[in-house]
N, C-alpha and C positions, 0 to 999 in steps of 0.2 A: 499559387497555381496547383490545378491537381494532378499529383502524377499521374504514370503509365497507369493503367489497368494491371493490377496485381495477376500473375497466374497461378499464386497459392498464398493464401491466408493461413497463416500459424496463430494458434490462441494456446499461451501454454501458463498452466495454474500449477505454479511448486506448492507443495502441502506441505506440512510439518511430518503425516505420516505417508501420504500419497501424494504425487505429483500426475496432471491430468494432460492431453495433449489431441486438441480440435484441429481440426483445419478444413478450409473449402476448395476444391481444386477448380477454379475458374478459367484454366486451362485446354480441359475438355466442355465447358462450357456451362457447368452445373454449380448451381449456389445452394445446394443442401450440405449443412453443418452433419461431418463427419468426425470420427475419434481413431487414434490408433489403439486396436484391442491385442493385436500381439507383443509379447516383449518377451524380451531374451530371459532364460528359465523356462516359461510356460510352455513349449511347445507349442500346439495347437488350440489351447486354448485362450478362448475370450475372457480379457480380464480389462475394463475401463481404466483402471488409472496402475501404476507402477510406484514399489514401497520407495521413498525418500530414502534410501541406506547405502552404505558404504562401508566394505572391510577391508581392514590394510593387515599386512604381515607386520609384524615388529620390527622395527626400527628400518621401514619403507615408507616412503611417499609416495608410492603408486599402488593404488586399490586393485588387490585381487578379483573382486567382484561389484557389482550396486544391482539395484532392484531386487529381483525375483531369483536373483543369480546369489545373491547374498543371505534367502534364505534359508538354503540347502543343510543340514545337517552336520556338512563337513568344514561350512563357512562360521555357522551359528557356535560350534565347541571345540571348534581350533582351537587350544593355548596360548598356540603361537602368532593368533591374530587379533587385530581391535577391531571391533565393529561402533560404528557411529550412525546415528540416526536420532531424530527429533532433535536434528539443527538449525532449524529454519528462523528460527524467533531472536538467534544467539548474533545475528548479522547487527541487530541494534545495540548496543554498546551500553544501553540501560539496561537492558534483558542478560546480557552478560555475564554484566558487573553482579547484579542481584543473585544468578546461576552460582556464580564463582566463590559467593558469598555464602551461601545457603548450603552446595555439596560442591566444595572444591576437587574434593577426589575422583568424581567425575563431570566436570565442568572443562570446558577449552579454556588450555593454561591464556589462550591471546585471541586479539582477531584474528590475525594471521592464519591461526590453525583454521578459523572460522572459516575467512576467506579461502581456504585451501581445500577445504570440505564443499562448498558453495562452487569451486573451478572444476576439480574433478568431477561431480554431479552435474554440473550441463554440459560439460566437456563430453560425457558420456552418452546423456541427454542429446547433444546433438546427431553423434553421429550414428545413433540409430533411427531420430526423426529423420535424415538425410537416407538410410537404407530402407528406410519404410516407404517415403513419401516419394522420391528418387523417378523410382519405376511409374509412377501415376502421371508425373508430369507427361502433356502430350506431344511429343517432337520439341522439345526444349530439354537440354540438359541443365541437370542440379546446376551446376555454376552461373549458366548463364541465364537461366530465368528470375523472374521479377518473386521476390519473395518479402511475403510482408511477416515480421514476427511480433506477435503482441502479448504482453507479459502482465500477470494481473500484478497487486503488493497489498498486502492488507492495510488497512486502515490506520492499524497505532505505531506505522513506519513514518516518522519525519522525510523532509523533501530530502537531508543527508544520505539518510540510509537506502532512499533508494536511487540514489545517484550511486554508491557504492555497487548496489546491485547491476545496476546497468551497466558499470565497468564490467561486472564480473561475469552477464552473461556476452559480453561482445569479446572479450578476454577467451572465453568457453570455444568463438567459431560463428554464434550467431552477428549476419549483418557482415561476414569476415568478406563474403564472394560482392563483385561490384550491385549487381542487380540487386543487395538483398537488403533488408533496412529492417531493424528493431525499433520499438517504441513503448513505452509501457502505460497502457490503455486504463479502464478501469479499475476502481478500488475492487477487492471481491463481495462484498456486498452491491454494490452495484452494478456489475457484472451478472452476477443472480437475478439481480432487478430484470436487467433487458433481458436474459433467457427468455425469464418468465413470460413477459408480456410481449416476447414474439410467440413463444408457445403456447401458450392459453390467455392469448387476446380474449376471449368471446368472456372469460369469467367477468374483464373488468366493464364499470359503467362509466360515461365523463365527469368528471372530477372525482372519482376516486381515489382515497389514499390508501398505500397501500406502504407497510413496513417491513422492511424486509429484513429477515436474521440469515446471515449466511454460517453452520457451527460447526467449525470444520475439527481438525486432528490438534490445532496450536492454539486458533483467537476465533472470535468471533465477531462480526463485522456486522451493526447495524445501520440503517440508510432508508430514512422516511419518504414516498416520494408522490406526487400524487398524476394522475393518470388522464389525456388530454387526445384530443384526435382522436376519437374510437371510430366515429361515422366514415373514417378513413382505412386506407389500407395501410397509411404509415402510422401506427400510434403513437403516441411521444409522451416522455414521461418527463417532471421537473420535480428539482430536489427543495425539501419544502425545510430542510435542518442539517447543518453540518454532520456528517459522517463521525461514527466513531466505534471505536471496538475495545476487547481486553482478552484477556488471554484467559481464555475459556473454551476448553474443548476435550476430543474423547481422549488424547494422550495423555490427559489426567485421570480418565479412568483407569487407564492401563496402568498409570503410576500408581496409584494407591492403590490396584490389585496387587500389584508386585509388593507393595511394603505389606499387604496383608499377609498375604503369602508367606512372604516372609517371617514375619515373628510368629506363625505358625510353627514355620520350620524348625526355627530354632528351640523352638520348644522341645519339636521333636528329636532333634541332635542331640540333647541335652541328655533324655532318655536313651537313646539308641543311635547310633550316629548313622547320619547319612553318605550315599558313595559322593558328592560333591556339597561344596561349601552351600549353606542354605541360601545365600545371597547369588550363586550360579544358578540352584535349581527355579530360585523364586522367578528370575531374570526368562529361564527358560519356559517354565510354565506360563507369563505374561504373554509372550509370543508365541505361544505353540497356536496352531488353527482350531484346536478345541476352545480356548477361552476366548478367543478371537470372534469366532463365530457364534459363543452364545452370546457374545456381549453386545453383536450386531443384532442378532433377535430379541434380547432383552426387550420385554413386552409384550411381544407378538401373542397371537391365540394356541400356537403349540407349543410353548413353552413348560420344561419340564419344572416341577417343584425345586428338585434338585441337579445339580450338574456334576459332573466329575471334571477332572483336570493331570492326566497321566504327569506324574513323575519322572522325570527321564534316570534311567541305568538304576530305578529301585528295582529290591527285588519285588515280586511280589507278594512274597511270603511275609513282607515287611507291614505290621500289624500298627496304629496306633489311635487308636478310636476317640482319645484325649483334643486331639489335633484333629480326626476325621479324614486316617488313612489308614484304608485298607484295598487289598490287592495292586499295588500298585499307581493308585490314584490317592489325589483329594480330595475330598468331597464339599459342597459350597450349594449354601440355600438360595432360591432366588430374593429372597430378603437383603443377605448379603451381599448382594450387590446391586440391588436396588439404592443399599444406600450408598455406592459408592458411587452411582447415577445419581443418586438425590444432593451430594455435592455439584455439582455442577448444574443442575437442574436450578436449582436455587440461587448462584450467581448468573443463570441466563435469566433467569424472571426477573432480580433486578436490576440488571441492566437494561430488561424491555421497559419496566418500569422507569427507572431513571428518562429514558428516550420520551416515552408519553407522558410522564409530569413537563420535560422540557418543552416538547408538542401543546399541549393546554398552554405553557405561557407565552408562549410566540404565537399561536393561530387558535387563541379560544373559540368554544363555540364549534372547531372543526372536529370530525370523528373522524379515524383511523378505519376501514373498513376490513381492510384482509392485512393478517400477518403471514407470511408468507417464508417458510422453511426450507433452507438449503443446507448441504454441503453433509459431511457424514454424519456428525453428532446431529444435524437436523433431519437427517434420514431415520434414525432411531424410532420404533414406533414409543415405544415408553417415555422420550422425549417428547413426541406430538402428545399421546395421550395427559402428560401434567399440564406441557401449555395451553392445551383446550380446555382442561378443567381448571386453571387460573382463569385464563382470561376470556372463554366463551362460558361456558358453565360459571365462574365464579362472578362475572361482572362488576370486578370493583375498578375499574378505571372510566373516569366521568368522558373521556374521549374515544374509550374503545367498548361503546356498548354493546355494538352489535357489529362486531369484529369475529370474523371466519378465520378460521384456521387451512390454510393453505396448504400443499406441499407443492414444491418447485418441480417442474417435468423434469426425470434423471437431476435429482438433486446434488447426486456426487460429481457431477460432470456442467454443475447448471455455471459456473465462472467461465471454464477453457470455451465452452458454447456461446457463452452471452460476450465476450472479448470479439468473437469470430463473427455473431450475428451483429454486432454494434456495427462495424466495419463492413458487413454486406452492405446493412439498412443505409449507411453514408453513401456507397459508389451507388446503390441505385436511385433513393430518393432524393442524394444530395444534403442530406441534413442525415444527424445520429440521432437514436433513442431518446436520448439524455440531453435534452436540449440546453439545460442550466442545471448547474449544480451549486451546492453556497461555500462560498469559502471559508477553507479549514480553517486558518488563522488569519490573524492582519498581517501587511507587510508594507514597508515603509522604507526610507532612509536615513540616514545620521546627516544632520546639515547642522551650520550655523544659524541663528535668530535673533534677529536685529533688537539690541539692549533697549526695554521701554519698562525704566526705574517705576510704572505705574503695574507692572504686569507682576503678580505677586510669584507666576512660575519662576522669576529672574530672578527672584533674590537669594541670595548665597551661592548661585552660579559662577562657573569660570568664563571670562570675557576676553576676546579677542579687538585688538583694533586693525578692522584694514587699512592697509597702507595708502592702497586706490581712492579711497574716498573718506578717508577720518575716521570709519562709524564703528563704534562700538555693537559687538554681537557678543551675544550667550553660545557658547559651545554643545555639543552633543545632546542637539534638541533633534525630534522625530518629524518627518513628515509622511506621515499615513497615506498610501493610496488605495488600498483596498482595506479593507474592517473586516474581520469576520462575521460568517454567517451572509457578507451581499452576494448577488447572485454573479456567478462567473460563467464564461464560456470561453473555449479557444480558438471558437469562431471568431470572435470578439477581443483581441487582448487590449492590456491596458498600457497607454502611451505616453511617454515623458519627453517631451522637449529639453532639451538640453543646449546652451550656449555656452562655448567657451570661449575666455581670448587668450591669446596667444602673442608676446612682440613677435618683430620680423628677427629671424636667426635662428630661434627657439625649436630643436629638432623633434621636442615631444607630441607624438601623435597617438599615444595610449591613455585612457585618463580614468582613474577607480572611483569605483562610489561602493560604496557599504548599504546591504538590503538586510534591515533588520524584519522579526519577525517577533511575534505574540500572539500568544493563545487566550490573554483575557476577551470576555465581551467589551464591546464597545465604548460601553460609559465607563471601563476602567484603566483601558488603555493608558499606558503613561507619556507624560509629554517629553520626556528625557531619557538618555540611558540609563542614569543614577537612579531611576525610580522603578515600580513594577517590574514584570516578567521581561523585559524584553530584553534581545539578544542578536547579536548579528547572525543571521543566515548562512550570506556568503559575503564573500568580495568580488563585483565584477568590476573588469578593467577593458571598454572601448577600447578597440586599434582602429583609430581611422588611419593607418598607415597606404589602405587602398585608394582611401574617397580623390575627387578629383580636387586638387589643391585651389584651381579658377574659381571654384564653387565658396571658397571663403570667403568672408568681407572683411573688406578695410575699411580700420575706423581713425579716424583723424589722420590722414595721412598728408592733409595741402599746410604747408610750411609755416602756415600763421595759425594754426590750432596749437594751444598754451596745453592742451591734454595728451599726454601717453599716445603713442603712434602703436596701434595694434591691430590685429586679425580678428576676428571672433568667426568659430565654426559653429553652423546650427547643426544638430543630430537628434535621432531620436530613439531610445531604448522601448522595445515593446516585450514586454511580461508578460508571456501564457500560462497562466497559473491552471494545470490539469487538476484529475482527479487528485491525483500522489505527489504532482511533482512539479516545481517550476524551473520553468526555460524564459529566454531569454533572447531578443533578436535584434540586432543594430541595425537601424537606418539611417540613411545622406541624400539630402537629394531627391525624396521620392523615391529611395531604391532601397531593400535590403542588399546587404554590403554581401558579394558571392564567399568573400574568404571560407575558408572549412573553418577558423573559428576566429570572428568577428569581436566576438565576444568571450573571453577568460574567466572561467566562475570557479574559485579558491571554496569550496562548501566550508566551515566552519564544524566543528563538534556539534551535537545534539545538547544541552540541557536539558464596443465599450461603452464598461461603465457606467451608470453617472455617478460620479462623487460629489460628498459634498462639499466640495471645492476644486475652483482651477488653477492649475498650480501653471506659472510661469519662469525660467533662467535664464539668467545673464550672468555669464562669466563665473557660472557657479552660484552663483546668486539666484536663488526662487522666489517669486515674489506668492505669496500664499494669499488668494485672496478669498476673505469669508464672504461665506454667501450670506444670502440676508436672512436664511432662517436660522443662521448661528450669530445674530444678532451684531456680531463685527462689522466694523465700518473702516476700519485704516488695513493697509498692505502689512504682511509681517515680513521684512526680509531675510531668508537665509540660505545658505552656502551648502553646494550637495556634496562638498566634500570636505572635511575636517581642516583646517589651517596645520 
C-alpha cells in the first residue's frame, strides 16, 4: 500500500570528497528538484555540495569541525589535531584491508574507527539538513512531518556493506522522528541515468541506449540502459547489463599530486631545508584552492601553460630552480599534470571498454548511442575531451559507432537529483524511471537433495538420512532463485512458499534458512557449497510467533493414521532485491505479518520473475521441478534448511 504523500523528499549523495543534498518540498506544493547551497564556513556563499571532512583534537572523539568549517587554516595546521577525509570507500572491509596494507601509517587502525567517521559525518550531516530545510516546511513542524530520505551507495558496495550503512545513517538521527523513513534508493550511476533523462528527455530517441559513467572523487559507477516511452510524458528507462564500477576517480589525482610534490620537496630539504616536513607542506599544497581549481579547469580554453602552487610559511626569498621554486611557489607544467589525469583517464576508458565488449556479447548487433558523463571527475573538461577522442573521434568499438558524448545537466549534483526526481516520477505516474534493472548477482539457498546414485553431482557428497521417510539426500546443495544478469523489479519480488511441520507441543515458531549468493554468470554457477564462488549472504530466521495459530493444518490427526501426528504451517518469504540491497518480507495467510521485524537477517562478512523453475515445500522439503527446456523429467527433493 502507498504511503502518505511525503511533505519533503531528501536525496543525499555522500562523496568520497563531496557529499550532495537535493530535496523537493511538496509541502507548499512544488515538485521542482532543489539543493542546499549554504553550509556552515561559507557564509553567504553558494557552494552545491560540502567537503566529506572531519577534524578531531588528539586524543577526542568529538570533531572540532566537518565540511567548509574544517578547511580553515587554523583547522588545516593544527598539531594538535587529526584531520580525516577520503573515508568513504574504507566502510567495505576489502577496500580496508588493501588501505591498511598498502599505507598503514595512515590507514584506519579498524572499522570501528571507520564506523565512527561515517556516525559523526551524518550525525552532523543531519542536523544542519534539519536547520536548513526546518523553516521551508509549510505549517508542519520538523518532527512531525512526513519525511522521506533517500541515500544513493556505489555500485562495488555488496548488499553487507550497505546494510552496515544504513545502520549507520539511522544511528546519525535520519528516520529517528515517527513520520520520517529512510531507504536507500539508486546505485549512483543509475541515479545519474534518471537525472539525465528527466532533464534532457528531448536528446533521447525510442530505443536508445545510452551508457552511463558516473566519475566521482572515490569510484566510478557504470550502468547501460536503454530508453522507452519517449512519445510520453513519463519516459522509462531498462537496464540492459548488470551495474558495475571500480575505484577510479579525481582523489587519485590529488594523491599522486601530493606524492609528486612531495619527492620534489624532498629534494629540495636535502639542499636547503624547508620551515615544515616536506610530507606537511606536499599535504598542504594538495588541498590548497590553487591546485584545486586548476585541477577542475584542467583542459579548459584558458588554461595557463604553467601553474604555480604557493608554499605555505616559505620564505620567499627561498630560491630552487632544480625543483621549480622560486618566490614562494612551485611551479608545475600543464604536461604534468595531464599526466597525472592520463592515470585515471586510462583506467576510465577501460572500464568503458570492458562494459561494451560485455554489451556486444549479451545484445550483438545493438549500438550504444550516447555515453553520458556525470559526477566531478566527469565534469572535467580534459576528461570529456580524451573520451570523445577515444570513442567518438577514434571509433574502435564495433557497438558504439556512432556514440555521442553527453554531459549530464549539473553533473556534480546529477545522483542527490536523480534519487529525488526517481521518487517524484513514482508518486506522480505511479511507476519509477527505472522500470527493471538486472540482477547483480545470483541468490539462492542451502538445502538438502534427494540421493540419485545416477546424478554424477552426488558422488563423494555428504548424505543425510531422514528419519520421516528413510530417504537418503546430499547435503549443502544450492537452490538458485534468481541468476544474475535476469531482470528484477521491486515492484515485483520474488516469492517462496515455504511448509513446515511441526508435532503438537513443539513451542518453536522461528525457523532459519541460509541465502547464499554468487557473482559467477550463469553457466557457472555451482551446484553445492563445496564448489565455486558461492557464499552465504545472510541468515534469515521467520517468527511466525504473530501468525494466527487456527490457520495451521493438521495432518494425520484421526486415531487410525499409522503416520506422525503433526501441524504443517504454509508461509511465504518475499525477496526485493533493490538496486544495492536485499530485503526481505514474511507472509501468512495472504498477509504480511505487521511485526517491526518479521523477519531477522544475521548479514554474513563480504568475500515476479519467471525462473526457470518451480520450486515447491514440505516440511522443509522443496520439490525442484525441471522445466522442460532443462530437459529433466523427475522431481529433485531438497531441504531449505540444513539437518
Amino acid at each position: 500500500m502507498e504511503q502518505r504523500r511525503p511533505d519533503l523528499i531528501i536525496g543525499i549523495d555522500f562523496g568520497m570528497t563531496a557529499t550532495g543534498v537535493s530535496y523537493a518540498n511538496l509541502s507548499i506544493g512544488s515538485e521542482y528538484v532543489r539543493w542546499i547551497q549554504k553550509w556552515p564556513g561559507r557564509g553567504q556563499a553558494n557552494e552545491n555540495k560540502v567537503p566529506t571532512i572531519l577534524v578531531y583534537p588528539n586524543h577526542t572523539q568529538t570533531p572540532s569541525s566537518w565540511g567548509f568549517l574544517s578547511e580553515t587554516a587554523t583547522e588545516q595546521n593544527a598539531g594538535d589535531k587529526d584531520y580525516k577525509d577520503w573515508f568513504k570507500t574504507f566502510l567495505d572491509p576489502s577496500r580496508l584491508g588493501q588501505k591498511q596494507a598498502e599505507d598503514p601509517a595512515y590507514s584506519p587502525r579498524s572499522m570501528e574507527e571507520v564506523e565512527r567517521l561515517y556516525d559523526d559525518y551524518h550525525r552532523l550531516l543531519y542536523k544542519h539538513i534539519e536547520f536548513r530545510l526546518s523553516t521551508e516546511l509549510f505549517r508542519t513542524p520538523w518532527h512531525n512531518a512526513f519525511i522521506e530520505f533517500i541515500f544513493s551507495v556505489p555500485t562495488t558496495w555488496p548488499p553487507q556493506v550497505v546494510e552496515r550503512y544504513r545502520s549507520i545513517v539511522e544511528r546519525a538521527g535520519f528516520a529517528q522522528c515517527r513520520n520520517h523513513t529512510l531507504s536507500i534508493g539508486l546505485t549512483e550511476a543509475e541515479a545519474a541515468a534518471v537525472h539525465t533523462s528527466l532533464e534532457a528527455a528531448g536528446i533521447f530517441q525510442e530505443n536508445d541506449i545510452l551508457l552511463v559513467c558516473d566519475a566521482g572523487g572515490g569510484t566510478t559507477d557504470l550502468s547501460v540502459l536503454s530508453v522507452s516511452d519517449t512519445r510520453t510524458d513519463a519516459l522509462s528507462l531498462q537496464q540492459l547489463d548488470v551495474v558495475f564500477g571500480a575505484t577510479i576517480g579525481s582523489a587519485a589525482i590529488d594523491y599522486d599530486f601530493e606524492s609528486y610534490a612531495r619527492s620534489r620537496l624532498e629534494l629540495a630539504h636535502l639542499t636547503s631545508p624547508l620551515p615544515m616536513s616536506p610530507e606537511e607542506i606536499a599535504w598542504e599544497m594538495m588541498k590548497s584552492r590553487d591546485f584545486q581549481n586548476t585541477k577542475c579547469e584542467h583542459g579548459g580554453p584558458d588554461e595557463a601553460p604553467i601553474f604555480s602552487v604557493p608554499i605555505p610559511k616559505l620564505d620567499p626569498a627561498y630560491v630552487n630552480h632544480t625543483v621549480g621554486i622560486e618566490y614562494g611557489e612551485m611551479k608545475f607544467t600543464r604536461e604534468e599534470l595531464q599526466r597525472l589525469f592520463d592515470k585515471q583517464v586510462q583506467k576510465l576508458v577501460g572500464l568503458i571498454n570492458s562494459q561494451l565488449q560485455t554489451m556486444q556479447k549479451k545484445h550483438p548487433g545493438q549500438q550504444v548511442n550516447h555515453l553520458v558523463l556525470a559526477g566531478g571527475l566527469g565534469h572535467s573538461p580534459y576528461v570529456q575531451d580524451r573520451l570523445r577522442a577515444h570513442f567518438v573521434d577514434g571509433g574502435g568499438n564495433p557497438n558504439a559507432r556512432n556514440v555521442q558524448v553527453r554531459i549530464a545537466p549539473d553533473p556534480q549534483l546529477a545522483v542527490c537529483k536523480g534519487l529525488v526526481g526517481d521518487r517524484l516520477r513514482r508518486l506522480k505516474a505511479g511507476k519509477p524511471v527505472l522500470k527493471w534493472r538486472c540482477c547483480r548477482a545470483s541468490y539462492g539457498t542451502i538445502c538438502k537433495e534427494l540421493y540419485n546414485k545416477d546424478n554424477p553431482q552426488h558422488i563423494g557428497r555428504s548424505m543425510y538420512k531422514d528419519p520421516l521417510n528413510g530417504k537418503l539426500y546430499v547435503t549443502q546443495s544450492i537452490a538458485w532463485f534468481i541468476k544474475k544478469g535476469k531482470p528484477v523489479t521491486l515492484d515485483e519480488p520474488i516469492t517462496h512458499s515455504f511448509h513446515r511441520k511441526m508435532t503438537p507441543g513443539d513451542p518453536r515458531r522461528a525457523f532459519p534458512t541460509s541465502i547464499v549468493e554468487s557473482s559467477a554468470d550463469e553457466q557457472f554457477l555451482p551446484h553445492h557449497m563445496d564448489a565455486g564462488d558461492a557464499h552465504i549472504l545472510c541468515e534469515i530466521e521467520s517468527d511466525l510467533s504473530t501468525a494466527d495459530e487456527s490457520k495451521f493444518k493438521e495432518k494425520n490427526r484421526h486415531f487410525w493414521s499409522l503416520r506422525t501426528h503433526y501441524f504443517q504451517i504454509d508461509y511465504e518469504v518475499k525477496v526485493l532485491i533493490g538496486p544495492a540491497d536485499v530485503r526481505f518480507e514474511l507472509w501468512f495467510n495472504g498477509q504480511k505479518l505487521s511485526k517491526d521485524q518479521p523477519i531477522k537477517v544475521d548479514w554474513q562478512a563480504p568475500p515476479v520473475v519467471e525462473l526457470p523453475a518451480s520450486i515447491q515445500r514440505e516440511d522443509g522439503i522443496l520439490e525442484l521441478h525441471s522445466s522442460p527446456a532443462s530437459g529433466g523429467s523427475k522431481p529433485v527433493e531438497i531441504n531449505g534448511s540444513q539437518p
